[in-house]
C-alpha positions in Angstrom: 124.9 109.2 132.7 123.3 105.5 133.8 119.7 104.7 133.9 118.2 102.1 136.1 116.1 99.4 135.0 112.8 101.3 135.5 110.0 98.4 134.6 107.6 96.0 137.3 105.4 93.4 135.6 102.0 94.6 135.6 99.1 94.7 133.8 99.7 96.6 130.3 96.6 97.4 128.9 93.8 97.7 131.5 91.1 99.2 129.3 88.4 97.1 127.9 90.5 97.4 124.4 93.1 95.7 125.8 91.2 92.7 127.7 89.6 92.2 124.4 92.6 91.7 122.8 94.0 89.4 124.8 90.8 86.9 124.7 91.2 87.4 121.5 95.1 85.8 121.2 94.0 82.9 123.8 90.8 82.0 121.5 92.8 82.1 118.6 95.7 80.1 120.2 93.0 77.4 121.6 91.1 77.7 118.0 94.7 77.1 116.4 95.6 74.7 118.5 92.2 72.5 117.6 92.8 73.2 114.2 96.7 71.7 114.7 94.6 68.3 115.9 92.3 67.8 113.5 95.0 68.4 110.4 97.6 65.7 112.1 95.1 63.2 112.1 94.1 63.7 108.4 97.8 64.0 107.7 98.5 60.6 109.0 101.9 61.7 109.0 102.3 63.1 105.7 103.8 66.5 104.9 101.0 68.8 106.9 100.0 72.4 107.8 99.4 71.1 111.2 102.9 71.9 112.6 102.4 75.6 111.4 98.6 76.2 113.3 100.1 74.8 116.3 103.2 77.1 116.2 100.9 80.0 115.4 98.8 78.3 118.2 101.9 78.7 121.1 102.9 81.9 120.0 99.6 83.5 120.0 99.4 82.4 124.1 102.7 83.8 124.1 101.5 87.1 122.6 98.2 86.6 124.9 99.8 86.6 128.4 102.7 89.7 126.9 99.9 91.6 126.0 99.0 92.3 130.0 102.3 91.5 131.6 103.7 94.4 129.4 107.0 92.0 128.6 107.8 94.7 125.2 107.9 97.4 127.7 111.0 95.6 129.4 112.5 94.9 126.1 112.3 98.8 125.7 113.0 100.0 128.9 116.3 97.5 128.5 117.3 99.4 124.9 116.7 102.5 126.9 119.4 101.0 129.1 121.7 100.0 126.4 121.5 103.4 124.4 122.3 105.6 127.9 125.0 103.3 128.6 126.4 103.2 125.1 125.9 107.4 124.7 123.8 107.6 121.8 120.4 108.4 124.4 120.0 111.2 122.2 120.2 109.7 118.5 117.6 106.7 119.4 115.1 108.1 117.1 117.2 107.1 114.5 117.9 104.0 115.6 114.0 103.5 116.0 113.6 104.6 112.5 115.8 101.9 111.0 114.2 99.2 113.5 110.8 100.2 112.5 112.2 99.9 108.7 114.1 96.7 109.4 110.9 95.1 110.9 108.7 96.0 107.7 111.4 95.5 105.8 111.5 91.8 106.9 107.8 91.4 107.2 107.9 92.2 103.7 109.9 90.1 102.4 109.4 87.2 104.7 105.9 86.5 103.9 106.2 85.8 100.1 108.5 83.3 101.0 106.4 82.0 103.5 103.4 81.9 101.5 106.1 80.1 98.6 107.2 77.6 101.6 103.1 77.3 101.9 101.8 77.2 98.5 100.8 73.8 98.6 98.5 74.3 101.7 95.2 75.1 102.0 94.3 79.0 101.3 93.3 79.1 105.2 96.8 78.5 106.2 98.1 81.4 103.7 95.6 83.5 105.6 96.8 82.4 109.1 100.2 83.3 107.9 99.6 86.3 106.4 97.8 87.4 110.0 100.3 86.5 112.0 103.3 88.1 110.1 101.0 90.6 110.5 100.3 90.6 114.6 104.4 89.7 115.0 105.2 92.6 112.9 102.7 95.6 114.5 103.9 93.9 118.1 107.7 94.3 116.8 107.5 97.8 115.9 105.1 98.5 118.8 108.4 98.0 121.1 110.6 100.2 119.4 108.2 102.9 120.7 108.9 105.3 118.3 107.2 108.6 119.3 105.3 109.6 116.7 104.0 106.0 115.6 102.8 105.9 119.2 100.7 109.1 118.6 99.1 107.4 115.8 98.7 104.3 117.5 96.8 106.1 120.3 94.7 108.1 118.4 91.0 107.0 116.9 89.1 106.1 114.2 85.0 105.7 114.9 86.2 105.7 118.5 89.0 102.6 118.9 92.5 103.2 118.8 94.5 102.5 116.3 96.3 99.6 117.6 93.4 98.1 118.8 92.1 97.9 115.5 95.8 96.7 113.4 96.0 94.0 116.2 93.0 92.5 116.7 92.3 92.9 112.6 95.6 90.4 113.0 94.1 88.4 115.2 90.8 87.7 113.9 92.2 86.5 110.3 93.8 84.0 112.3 90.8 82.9 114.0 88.6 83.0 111.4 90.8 81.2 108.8 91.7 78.7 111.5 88.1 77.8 111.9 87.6 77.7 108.4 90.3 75.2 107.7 88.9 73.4 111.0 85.7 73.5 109.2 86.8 72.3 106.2 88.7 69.0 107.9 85.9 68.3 110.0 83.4 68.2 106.5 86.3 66.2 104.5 86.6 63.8 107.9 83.0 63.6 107.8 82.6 62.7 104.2 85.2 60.3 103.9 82.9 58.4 106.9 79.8 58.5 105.0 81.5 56.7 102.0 
């Protein structure tokens, strides 16, 4: 049995929850991406947290445009492909389950040693870090569209879904921390000038 590539770019999220979202990801990119200028100057070319805000910075635009072109629906429409074409259609559950493991799995251990990698930056960057493994990791196991996560992710709590909430809870830790370490070099800038 084949299956044909079944997936048009589009818009993925039409609803006001999803529009929010994605202003969100591009005021957290341009916030991160502010943030990345401020902490290379003070750097002068020292060992800096700059290179990681602007990182976050191009992948939250990234994530930003995805999140209405619906790229993760290709990605599964494609293992959809794959799994017909390699006969195990019907045992994909089980794949998804050990994906959805794997993911956490990795998001788990990944961020200690990020945060170790880290532990001589500011507290801001730990949080930006901490959001964003969080954001890449709900967006990871969001594609694996396992059935009964997507059930949970479409239900609601004081009337938002679910994955509005985890993903734009990611989100905002990013923006607020990267303002708050924005903040922070703009006062240290500032006080260094008044001296």
């Amino acid at each position: 049995m084949t299956q044909n590539f079944d997936w048009e770019p589009g818009i993925g999220d039409p609803t006001i929850g999803g529009w929010i979202t994605v202003v969100l990801y591009f005021l957290a990119g341009a916030s991160c991406w502010k943030t990345t200028g401020i902490v290379l100057r003070q750097s002068r070319g020292q060992y800096s947290d700059g290179y990681v805000w602007r990182a976050i910075s191009v992948v939250f635009f990234f994530l930003g445009i995805n999140k209405q072109l619906d790229l993760q629906s290709a990605m599964t429409e494609l293992g959809r492909m794959i799994a017909y074409s390699g006969g195990w259609y019907e045992q994909r559950q089980t794949v998804q389950i050990y994906f959805i493991i794997g993911v956490a799995t990795v998001c788990v251990a990944v961020t200690p040693l990020v945060l170790f990698w880290a532990r001589k930056f500011p507290i801001q960057t730990w949080l930006a870090l901490i959001g964003s493994t969080f954001v890449l990791g709900y967006v990871l196991i969001r594609a694996a569209s396992f059935h009964h996560l997507d059930v949970f992710f479409r239900s609601r709590f004081l009337g938002f879904k679910w994955y509005w909430i985890l993903e734009m809870t990611g989100i905002a830790i990013v923006l607020l921390a990267s303002e708050w370490r924005r903040a922070k070099g703009l006062y240290a800038a500032a006080t260094h000038l008044a001296r």
